[in-house]
N, C-alpha and C positions, 0 to 999 in steps of 0.2 A: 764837692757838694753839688756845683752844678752838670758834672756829667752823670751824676747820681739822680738828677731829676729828671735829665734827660733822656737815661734810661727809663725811669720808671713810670714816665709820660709818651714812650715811644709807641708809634702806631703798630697794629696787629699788623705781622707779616704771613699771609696766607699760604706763599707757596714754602716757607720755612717752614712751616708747622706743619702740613702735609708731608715733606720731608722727612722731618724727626716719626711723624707717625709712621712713617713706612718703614726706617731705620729701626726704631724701637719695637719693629713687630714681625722684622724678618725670621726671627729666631722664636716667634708665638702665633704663626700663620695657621698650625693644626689646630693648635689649642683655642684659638682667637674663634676660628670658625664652626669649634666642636662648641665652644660660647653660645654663637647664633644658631647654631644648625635646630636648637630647642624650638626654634618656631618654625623650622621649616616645613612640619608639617600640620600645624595649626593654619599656615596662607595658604598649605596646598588645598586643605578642606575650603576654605573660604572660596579662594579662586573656582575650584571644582562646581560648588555649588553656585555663586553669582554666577557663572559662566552657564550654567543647568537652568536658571531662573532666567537670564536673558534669554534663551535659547529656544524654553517656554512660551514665554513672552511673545517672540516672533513666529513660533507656531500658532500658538493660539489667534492672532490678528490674520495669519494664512489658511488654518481650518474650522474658522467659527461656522462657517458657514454647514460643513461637513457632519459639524456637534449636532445644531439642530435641526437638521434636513433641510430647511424649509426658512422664505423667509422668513416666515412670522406664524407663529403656533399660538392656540389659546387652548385649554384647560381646565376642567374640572370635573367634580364628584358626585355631580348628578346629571340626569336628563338635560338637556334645555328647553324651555318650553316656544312657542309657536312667534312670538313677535322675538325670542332672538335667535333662533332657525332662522326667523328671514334675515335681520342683521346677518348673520356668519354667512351664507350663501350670495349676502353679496358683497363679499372682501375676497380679494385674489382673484386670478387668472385660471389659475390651476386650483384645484382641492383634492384634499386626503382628510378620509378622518380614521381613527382608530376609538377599540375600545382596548384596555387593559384592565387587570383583576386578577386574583390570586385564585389558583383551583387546580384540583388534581389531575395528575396526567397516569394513566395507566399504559404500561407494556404488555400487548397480551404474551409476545414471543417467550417474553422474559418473566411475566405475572406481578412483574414490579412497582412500584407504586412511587410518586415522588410528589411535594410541592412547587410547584410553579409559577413564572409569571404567564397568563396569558396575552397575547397581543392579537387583535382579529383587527387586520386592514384593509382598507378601500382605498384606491387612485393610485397616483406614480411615484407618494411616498417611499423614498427619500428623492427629492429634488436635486439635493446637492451631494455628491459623494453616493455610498451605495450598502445595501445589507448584505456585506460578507460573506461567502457562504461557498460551500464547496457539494457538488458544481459549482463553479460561478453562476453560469443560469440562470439555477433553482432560487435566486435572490428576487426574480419578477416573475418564473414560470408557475410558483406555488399558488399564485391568485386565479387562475386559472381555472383550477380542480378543488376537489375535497384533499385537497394536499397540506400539509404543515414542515418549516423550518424550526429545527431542535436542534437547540444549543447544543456543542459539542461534549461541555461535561457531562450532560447526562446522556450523551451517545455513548461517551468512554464508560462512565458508571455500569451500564445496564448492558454493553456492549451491543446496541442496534447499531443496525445500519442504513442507508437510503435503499427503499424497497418494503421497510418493514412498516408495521402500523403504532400509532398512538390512540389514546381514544379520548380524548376532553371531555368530561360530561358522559351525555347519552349520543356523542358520534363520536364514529373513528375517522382519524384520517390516515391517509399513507404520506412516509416521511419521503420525500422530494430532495431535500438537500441537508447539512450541516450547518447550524450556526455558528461562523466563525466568532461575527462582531457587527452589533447593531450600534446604530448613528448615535453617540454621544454616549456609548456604555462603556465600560472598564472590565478586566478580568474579575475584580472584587467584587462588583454586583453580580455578574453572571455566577458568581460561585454562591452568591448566599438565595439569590431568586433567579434563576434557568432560566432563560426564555422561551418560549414557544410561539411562536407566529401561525395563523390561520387566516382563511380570506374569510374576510366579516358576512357575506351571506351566507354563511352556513353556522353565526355565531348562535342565530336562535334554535336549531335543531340541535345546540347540547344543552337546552335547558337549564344554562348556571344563570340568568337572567331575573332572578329572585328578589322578593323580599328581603333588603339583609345586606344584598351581595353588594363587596364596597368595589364599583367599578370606576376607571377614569377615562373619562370621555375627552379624547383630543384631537382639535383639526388642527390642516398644516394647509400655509397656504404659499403659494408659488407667482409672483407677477413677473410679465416678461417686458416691464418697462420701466424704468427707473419710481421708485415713490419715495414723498418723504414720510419714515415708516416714525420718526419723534408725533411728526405734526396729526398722522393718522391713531397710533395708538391713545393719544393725548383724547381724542374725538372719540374713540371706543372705549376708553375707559370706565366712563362712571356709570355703562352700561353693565359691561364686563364685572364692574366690583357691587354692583345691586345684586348680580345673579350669582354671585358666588364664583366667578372665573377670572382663569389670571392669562397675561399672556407675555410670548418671550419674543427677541428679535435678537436677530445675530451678533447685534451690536448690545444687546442685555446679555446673550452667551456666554460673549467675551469677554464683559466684565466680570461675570461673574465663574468664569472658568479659573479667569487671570487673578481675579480675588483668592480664591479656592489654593492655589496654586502655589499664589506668594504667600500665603500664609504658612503652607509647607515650606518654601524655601526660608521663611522667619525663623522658624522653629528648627532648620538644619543651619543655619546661620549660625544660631546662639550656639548651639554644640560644636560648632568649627570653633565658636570666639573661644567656648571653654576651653578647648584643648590650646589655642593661642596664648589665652592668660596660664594656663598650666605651666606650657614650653616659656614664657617671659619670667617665671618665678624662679627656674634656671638658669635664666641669663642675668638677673638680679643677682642670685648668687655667686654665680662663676665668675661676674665681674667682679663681687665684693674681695673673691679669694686672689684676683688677677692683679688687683689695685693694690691690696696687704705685700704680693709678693713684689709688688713694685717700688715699694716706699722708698727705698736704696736709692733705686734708678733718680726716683720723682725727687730724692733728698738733693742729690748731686747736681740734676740742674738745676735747682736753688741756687747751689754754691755758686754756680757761675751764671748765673744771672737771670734766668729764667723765672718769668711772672708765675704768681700762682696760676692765672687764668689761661697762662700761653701753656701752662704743663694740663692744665684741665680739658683744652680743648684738642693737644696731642690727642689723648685717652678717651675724648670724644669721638674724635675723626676717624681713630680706629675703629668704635663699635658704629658707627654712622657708615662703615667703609664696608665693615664686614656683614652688620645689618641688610643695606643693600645687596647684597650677595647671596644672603639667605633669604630674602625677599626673593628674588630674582629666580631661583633654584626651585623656590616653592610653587613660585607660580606658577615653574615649566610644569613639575611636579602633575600642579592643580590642572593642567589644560589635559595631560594626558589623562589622570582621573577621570574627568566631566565624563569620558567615552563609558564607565561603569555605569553612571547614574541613569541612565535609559533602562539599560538592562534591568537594576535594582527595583524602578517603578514603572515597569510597562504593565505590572497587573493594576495599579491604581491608576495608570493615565488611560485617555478614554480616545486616542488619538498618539500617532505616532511624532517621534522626539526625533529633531534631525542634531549633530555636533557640530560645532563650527568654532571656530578659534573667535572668543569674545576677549577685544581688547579691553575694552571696558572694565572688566572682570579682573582683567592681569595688572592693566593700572591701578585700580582700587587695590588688588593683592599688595602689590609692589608697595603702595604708599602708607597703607596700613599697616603694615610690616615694617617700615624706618621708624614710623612715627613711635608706634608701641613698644621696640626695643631701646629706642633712646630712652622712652619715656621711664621703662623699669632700670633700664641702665644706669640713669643719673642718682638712681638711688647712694650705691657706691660710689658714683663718680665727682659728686661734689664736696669727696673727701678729703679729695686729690686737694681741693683747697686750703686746706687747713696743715699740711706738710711744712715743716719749715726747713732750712739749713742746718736747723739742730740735730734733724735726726738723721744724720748721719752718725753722728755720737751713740744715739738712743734710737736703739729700733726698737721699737715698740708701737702697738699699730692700736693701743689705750689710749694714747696723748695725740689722736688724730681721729676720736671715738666721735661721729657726727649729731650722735644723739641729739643733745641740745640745737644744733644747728637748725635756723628758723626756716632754711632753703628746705631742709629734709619734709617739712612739714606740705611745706606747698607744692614738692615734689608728690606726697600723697595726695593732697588735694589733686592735682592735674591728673593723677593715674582714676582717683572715684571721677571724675568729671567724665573722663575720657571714657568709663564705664559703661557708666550711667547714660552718656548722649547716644554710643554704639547701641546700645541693648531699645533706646528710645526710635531710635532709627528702623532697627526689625521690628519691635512691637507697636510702633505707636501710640504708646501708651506712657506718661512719665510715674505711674505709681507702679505698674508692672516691672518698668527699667530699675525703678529704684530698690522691690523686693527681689526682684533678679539679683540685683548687684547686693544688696544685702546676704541675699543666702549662699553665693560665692564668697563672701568675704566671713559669714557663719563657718563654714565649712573649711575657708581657711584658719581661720582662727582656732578652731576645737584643734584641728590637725600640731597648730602651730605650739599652741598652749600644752599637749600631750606631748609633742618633743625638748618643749621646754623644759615640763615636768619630768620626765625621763634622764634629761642631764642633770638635771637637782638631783632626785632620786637614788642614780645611781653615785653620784658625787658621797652622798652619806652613806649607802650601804653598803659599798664595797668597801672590805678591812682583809687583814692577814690572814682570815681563820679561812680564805678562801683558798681554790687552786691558783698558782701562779700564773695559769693560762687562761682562768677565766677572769683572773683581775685586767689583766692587757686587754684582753676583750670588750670588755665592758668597759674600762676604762678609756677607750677609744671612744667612745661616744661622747664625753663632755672632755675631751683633748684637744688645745688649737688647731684651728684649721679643719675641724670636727664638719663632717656632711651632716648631721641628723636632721637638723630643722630642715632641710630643703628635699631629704632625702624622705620625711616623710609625710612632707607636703602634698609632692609629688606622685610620689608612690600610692599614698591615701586616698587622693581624690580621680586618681583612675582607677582604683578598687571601686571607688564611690558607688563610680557613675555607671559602672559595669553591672553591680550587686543590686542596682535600684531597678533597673533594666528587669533584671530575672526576678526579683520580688514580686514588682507591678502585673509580667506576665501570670507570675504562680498565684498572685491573688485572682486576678480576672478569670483566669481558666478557671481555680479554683470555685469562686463563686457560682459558678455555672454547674460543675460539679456538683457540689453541693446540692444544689436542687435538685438533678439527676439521681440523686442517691436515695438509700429508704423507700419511704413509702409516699415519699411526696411525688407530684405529679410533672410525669414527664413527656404527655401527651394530651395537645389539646382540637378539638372536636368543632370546628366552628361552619358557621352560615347551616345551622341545622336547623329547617324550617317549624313552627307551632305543631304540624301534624306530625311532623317527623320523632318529636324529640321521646317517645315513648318508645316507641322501635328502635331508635337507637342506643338507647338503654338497657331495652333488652341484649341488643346482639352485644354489646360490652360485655353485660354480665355472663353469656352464654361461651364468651371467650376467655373466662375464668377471670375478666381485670374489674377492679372496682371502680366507681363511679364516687371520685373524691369529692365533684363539686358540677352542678347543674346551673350553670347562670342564664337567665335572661337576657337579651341586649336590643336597645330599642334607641333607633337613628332619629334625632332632633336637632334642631337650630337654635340660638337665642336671638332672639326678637328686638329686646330691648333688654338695657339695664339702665335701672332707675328715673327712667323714661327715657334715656338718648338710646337711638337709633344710627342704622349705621351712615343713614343718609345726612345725621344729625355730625358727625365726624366728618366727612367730607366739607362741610360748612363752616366746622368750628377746629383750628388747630389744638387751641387749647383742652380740649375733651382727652384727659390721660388713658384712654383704651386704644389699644392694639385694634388695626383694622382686621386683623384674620380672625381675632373671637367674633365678629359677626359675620363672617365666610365661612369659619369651620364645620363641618357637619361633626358633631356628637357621639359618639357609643355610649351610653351609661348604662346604667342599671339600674335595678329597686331593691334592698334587701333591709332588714330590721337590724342588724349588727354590724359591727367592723370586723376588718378582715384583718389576719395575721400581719398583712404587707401595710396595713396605715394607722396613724396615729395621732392624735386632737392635737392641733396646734393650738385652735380656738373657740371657743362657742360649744354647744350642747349638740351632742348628736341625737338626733329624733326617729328612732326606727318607723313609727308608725303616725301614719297622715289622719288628721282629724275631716271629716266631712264639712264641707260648706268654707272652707276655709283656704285662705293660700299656702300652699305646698310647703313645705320645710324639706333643703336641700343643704347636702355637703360638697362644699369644692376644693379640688386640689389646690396647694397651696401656689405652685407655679402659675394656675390659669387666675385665680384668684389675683396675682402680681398684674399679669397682662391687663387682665380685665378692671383693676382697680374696684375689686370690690370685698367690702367686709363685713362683720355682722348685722345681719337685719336689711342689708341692700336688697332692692328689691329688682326682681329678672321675669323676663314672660318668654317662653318656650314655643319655638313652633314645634310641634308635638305631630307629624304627617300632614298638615294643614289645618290642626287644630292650636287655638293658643290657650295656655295654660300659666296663670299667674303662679309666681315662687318668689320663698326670700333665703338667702342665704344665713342656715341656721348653725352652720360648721365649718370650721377650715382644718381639711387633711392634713399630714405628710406623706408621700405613696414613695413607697420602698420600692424604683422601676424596675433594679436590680435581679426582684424576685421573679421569678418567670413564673406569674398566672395571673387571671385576669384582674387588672387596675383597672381605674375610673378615674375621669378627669371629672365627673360631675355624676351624685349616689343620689337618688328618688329615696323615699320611704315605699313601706308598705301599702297599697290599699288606692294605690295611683294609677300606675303604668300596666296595670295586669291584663287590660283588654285592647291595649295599643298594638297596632302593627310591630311584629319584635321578632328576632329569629334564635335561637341557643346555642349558647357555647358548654361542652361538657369538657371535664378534665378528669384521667385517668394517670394508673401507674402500668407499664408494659415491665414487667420485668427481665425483658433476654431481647436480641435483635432479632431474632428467631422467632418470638412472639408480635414483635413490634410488625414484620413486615403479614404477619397473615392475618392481623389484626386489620390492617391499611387493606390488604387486600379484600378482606369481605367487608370494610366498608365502602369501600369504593366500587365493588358491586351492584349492594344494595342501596347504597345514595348518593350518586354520582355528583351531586352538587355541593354531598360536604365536603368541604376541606381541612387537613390533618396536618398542625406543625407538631415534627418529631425532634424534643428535647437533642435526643441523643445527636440528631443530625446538627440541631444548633450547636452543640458542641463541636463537635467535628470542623464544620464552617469556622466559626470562632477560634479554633485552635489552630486552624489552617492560617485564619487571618492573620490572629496574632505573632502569628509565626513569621508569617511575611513581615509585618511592619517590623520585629525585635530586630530580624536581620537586616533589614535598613538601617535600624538604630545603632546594632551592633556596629554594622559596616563602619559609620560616621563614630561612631565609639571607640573604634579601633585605631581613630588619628590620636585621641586620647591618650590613648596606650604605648603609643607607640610612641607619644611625646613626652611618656612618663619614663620610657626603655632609655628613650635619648637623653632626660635629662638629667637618670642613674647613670647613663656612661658617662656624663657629662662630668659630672659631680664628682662619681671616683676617681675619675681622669684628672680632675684641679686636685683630689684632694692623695692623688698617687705622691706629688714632691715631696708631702711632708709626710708620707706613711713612707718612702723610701728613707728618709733620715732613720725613723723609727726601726725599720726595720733591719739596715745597715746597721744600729747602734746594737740592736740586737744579737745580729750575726758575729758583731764583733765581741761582745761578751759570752760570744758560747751555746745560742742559741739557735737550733737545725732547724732546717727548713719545715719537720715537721709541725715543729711549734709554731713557729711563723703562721702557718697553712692553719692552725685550730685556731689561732687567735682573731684571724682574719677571718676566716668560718663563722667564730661564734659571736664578731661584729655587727656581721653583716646577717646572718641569720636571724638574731635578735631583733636587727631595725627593720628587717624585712615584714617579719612575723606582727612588731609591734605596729608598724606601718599598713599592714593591710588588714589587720583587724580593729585598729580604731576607723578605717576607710568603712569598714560592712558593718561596725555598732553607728557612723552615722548614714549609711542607706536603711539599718533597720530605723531607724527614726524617723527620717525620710518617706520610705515604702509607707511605716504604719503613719505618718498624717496623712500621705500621700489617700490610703485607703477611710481614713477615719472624713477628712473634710472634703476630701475632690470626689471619690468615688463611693461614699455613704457604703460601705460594705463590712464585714467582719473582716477584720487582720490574720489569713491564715497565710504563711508561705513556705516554700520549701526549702529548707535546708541543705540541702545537697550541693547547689550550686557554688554557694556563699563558703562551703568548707573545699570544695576543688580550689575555688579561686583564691581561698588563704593558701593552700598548698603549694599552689602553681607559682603564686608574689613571693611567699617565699625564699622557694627554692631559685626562683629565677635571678634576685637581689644576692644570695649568694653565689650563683654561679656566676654575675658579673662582677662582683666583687673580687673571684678569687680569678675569673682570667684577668683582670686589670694587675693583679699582683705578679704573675706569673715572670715576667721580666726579673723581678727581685730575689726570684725564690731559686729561679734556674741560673743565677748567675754570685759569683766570687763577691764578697764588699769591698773589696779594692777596685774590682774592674768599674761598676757601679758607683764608687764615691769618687772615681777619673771622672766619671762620663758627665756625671752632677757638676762638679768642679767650674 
């Protein structure tokens, strides 16, 4: 009795038990690590991207300065007037100012027409870093002459070249050089707004200087002696926000570059995690099947004396051993990756990506990686406890069933913890982490409960009346030692995430489409001056297109609402309005009805304004939030330097989706009709053929209007999207491939006990061809059923996805979603049957030696 206590009281011996782990795993070193290898490329995404994010990070602190040319910039959307003229001229050493604005740039060579950004500079802007451009040169020589830098896409588009002419407005200039890349722009803007550069004294001889015209006035300024640029903008500020202007400093850049930036890396984060917990629901399995086939082993050192807890943390130290390992692998993995992630986003970064081996990145991989595979591990492994010396009598792996066990319970707990902190950590956010982790754990569950139901299912429906080779088939699905639940766990939710991917694109293209189509209008006419807009209606209708929709549009301020002021917000923190509703300049409208794209949330709509009375105005629902205001509030407009009392008689919904003209705030009738206002028309072009000689006798005859062209939106749009899917893709792709690994995985644990099977077969008679159907129609089945419960939950998915995120109709394309069942399919069978292939090419003697 007492060497009995003194056994069972004896202290843990660490290097024994490392020992037996190594002993007990010489002979399970492939299979231990085909275990872990589930996550290996879940840390390598991880790794790839923290390494991508630090990397960021120390770029951005290196070229802030690069981003915004200039120390310190200020901005905004009108004129200045004369006391802060004098303020801005005496800030800085150096000065640059620019104006920018959107407006048509004609090719004569070419006869081409396109929208554009304009930029017309003055001074040595860019201070820091330089305007790209090919010559190099022509980046300071163009200020010189009547000369312009053009962006390269629209070099390549129209095929000009330096030597040829542009013409902005009513002057031409000649092109001087290419725009490679201006201070703080990305490939993504330059594709959806071109730039064009021009020296600003010659900005009033093209005449876009209009009534109407929404320009952004910005200086840059340069000191060549140290400032403190907190203490000085602090002192210019409450200048700056009476006047409507905002300003930036290299050290706001860089916050908000490096904001920008990490937010991206958050959001590539949680797609590495996903494909992490994907690869961990594999190694939860694979240990569960590793532990079952171990109960012998675990029974016998019972016999001879081994603690429960000494045999647990054997089978610990294994996966703790080989964990590190796959950690380890992933994160070289993840370092060589980082070197893609440059390439994939150089059209969204606006500044070039240097690579550099982030240890940082490889630690965090490494230790994330131990921690989360023990974590899923212990699921099976604290079964090991419940083994007795009995079962060596009684193998059976029902009298060792953990279910009940209270460890299991807190095992899940620590796995939602562990979740829910990771996901809190990228987002920030503790209700975002916890619906994140909810809708992972949704998505497992439908997957889980459909293979569960499948092994019921098929338990009752399979009987005699069937073929003998479809019963083995199918009956391998609820067979011990059965893959299905993990097989279509796995399988399912990198169908998921794949199918949601091409939904979301086919909707958003779609939508765009949509509007392109028919007879809705897919061309619109803007900064068309009061005199203009009769004329320009003719030449419409003289080019056979109709004239869907003539709006007015007339630039104003809000003043006040309900007496606060915005000087009144500066004073009071308590005041719940946004300070940009009293910065913002306006575009509204006047018309007597709603428009197809809005719909009453609240209050009466009033088309028509009664005389002597205050105005009755509709607000979009969004500015309505900022502004904190609701029915019967009352607002006073500066209306061109006129003020104009109004109350708030309607709140919108505006459908922004729909491409024509919205309003963030609707006049009545019988108001705005004599106010300074410029017109927007909207047509239908129907051919590209029509579209561009339509553009070109506009831009003839009114050099100051400007034309967005639907179909180009699309074009851009589709290009966009396109870029980001294959980002997503790419990072989608560790998904997949951790879904590849952890079908091999799975087959491969669950090869032992299909070789019994299939040996017993062999020896009753049974050819290799049967074998091969059986195994076929297995794995075909779980493939099939596996990737189409994965695309009925992306349809679910996609359609709220489009119903609450992106307010749009649910249209998508099918195409994709039946490739990609085809593709899971067949590919769940083909590894299915080369796992078998051992079995089928070989003798059941030679094979039940080797098992032996």
């Amino acid at each position: 009795m007492e060497t009995n206590a003194v056994n069972y009281h004896r202290k843990i011996n660490l290097r024994w038990l490392l020992n037996m782990a190594w002993r007990d795993s010489r002979k399970n070193h492939s299979r231990l690590f085909l275990f872990i290898s589930a996550i290996v490329f879940g840390i390598a995404a991880l790794v790839a991207i923290y390494s991508f994010k630090y990397n960021v990070q120390n770029d951005v602190n290196g070229q802030a300065a690069t981003l915004i040319g200039a120390d310190l910039s200020i901005s905004g959307n009108k004129p200045v007037s004369a006391s802060l003229k004098q303020l801005l001229d005496s800030l800085g050493d150096e000065r640059s100012q620019e104006r920018s604005f959107a407006s048509m740039a004609y090719f004569p060579k070419s006869k081409d027409t396109r929208l554009v950004q304009v930029r017309a500079l003055q001074g040595g802007f860019p201070y820091y870093g330089s305007i790209e451009t090919t010559p190099a040169e022509a980046g300071t020589s163009f200020k010189k002459g009547k000369m312009a830098l053009v962006d390269k896409t629209l070099m390549l588009q129209f095929n000009a070249h330096p030597g040829d002419s542009i013409k902005i407005g009513n002057s031409l200039f000649l092109i001087t050089g290419i725009l490679n890349r201006a201070p703080g722009q990305s490939g993504v803007v330059a594709g959806i707004a071109p730039v064009v550069y021009i020296p600003m004294q010659y900005l009033e001889q093209t005449g876009l200087l209009k009534i109407g015209s929404r320009v952004n006035y910005s200086f840059y300024y340069k000191y060549n002696k140290p400032v403190n640029m907190d203490r000085l903008t602090k002192k210019i500020d409450p200048t700056l926000d009476k006047a409507g202007m905002r300003y930036e400093t290299i050290e706001g850049r860089k916050e908000n570059t490096g904001r920008n930036f990490g937010d991206l890396s958050k959001f590539l984060s949680l797609v590495g995690f996903v494909a992490l917990l994907l690869g961990c629901v594999g190694v939860a399995s694979a240990v569960h099947i590793y532990v079952r086939e171990k109960i012998a082993s675990i029974a016998i050192m019972r016999c001879l004396g081994v603690k429960s807890s000494e045999a647990f943390l054997i089978y610990l130290i294994q996966i703790v051993g080989i964990g590190l390992i796959g950690s380890v692998t992933g994160a070289a993995l993840g370092t060589a990756i980082q070197h893609l992630l440059p390439l994939l986003f150089k059209d969204f970064l606006p500044f070039s990506i240097s690579v550099q081996i982030s240890w940082m990145a490889i630690g965090q991989g490494i230790l994330l990686g131990v921690i989360i595979s023990i974590l899923f591990a212990l699921l099976p492994l604290i079964s090991i406890r419940n083994i007795s010396p009995l079962n060596t009598l009684r193998m059976s792996f029902d009298t060792v069933n953990p279910s009940r066990d209270p460890l299991r319970w807190l095992v899940y707990l620590l796995i939602m913890l562990f979740i829910i902190c990771f996901t809190f950590l990228q987002l920030g956010s503790w209700m975002g982490s916890i619906f994140f982790t909810l809708g992972i754990l949704a998505a497992f569950t439908i997957l889980a409960a459909v293979a569960w139901l499948l092994m019921r299912v098929m338990k009752l429906l399979i009987n005699d009346s069937w073929s003998y080779l479809w019963r083995q088939g199918f009956a391998n699905l609820y067979r011990p030692n059965n893959q299905t639940l993990i097989l279509m766990v796995s399988i399912g939710l990198s169908t998921m995430f794949i199918c949601i991917l091409f939904f979301i694109q086919s909707i958003l293209i779609g939508q765009v489409s949509l509007s392109a189509s028919g007879n809705q209008s897919n061309m619109i006419l803007f900064d068309i001056q009061n005199n203009q807009k009769d004329s320009v209606a003719d030449l419409t209708r003289k080019q056979g297109l109709p004239i869907l929709q003539q709006v007015p549009i007339v630039t104003l301020r809000i003043e006040q609402i309900n007496g606060k002021t915005a000087a009144d917000l500066q004073k009071d923190s308590t005041i719940k309005i946004s300070h940009g509703v009293f910065a913002y300049e306006y575009r509204v409208t006047f018309r007597d009805s709603l428009s197809e794209s809005e719909k009453l949330t609240d209050g009466t709509w009033v088309g028509k304004a009664q005389p002597g009375k205050d105005v009755p105005v509709s607000i979009e629902e969004n500015l309505a939030k900022r502004a904190s205001l609701k029915i019967g509030d009352k607002i006073i407009f500066n209306v061109q330097g006129v003020q104009m009392p109004a109350y708030v008689s309607s709140i919108r919904k505006v459908n922004w989706g729909k491409v024509q003209t919205n309003f963030q705030v609707v006049f009545p009738t019988g108001v705005l009709e004599d106010a300074p206002q410029f017109q927007v028309l909207l047509t239908h072009v129907p051919s590209n053929k029509a579209s561009a000689a339509f553009q070109r006798a506009v831009v003839r005859s009114f050099p100051n209007v400007s034309i967005i062209d639907l179909g180009l939106i699309l074009s851009v749009l589709d290009e966009l999207l396109s870029k980001i899917s294959y980002v997503i893709r790419f990072m989608s792709a560790f998904s997949i491939l951790t879904g590849i690994v952890v079908l091999i995985a799975s087959l491969r644990i669950s090869k032992y006990q299909r070789i019994q099977e299939s040996v017993l077969l062999r020896t009753l008679g049974a050819s290799r061809k049967q074998i091969f159907v059986i195994t076929a129609l297995e794995y075909l089945f779980l493939g099939s059923l596996s990737a189409l419960t994965g695309i009925a939950i992306a349809f679910g998915g996609s359609w709220l996805l489009a119903k609450y995120s992106f307010e749009v109709p649910y249209t998508v394309s099918y195409l994709p979603a039946v490739i990609l069942f085809f593709i899971i399919s067949i590919l769940t069978v083909i590894i299915g049957l080369l796992n078998s292939r051992g079995i089928l090419n070989k003798p059941p003697l030679e094979i039940l030696r080797t098992n032996a």
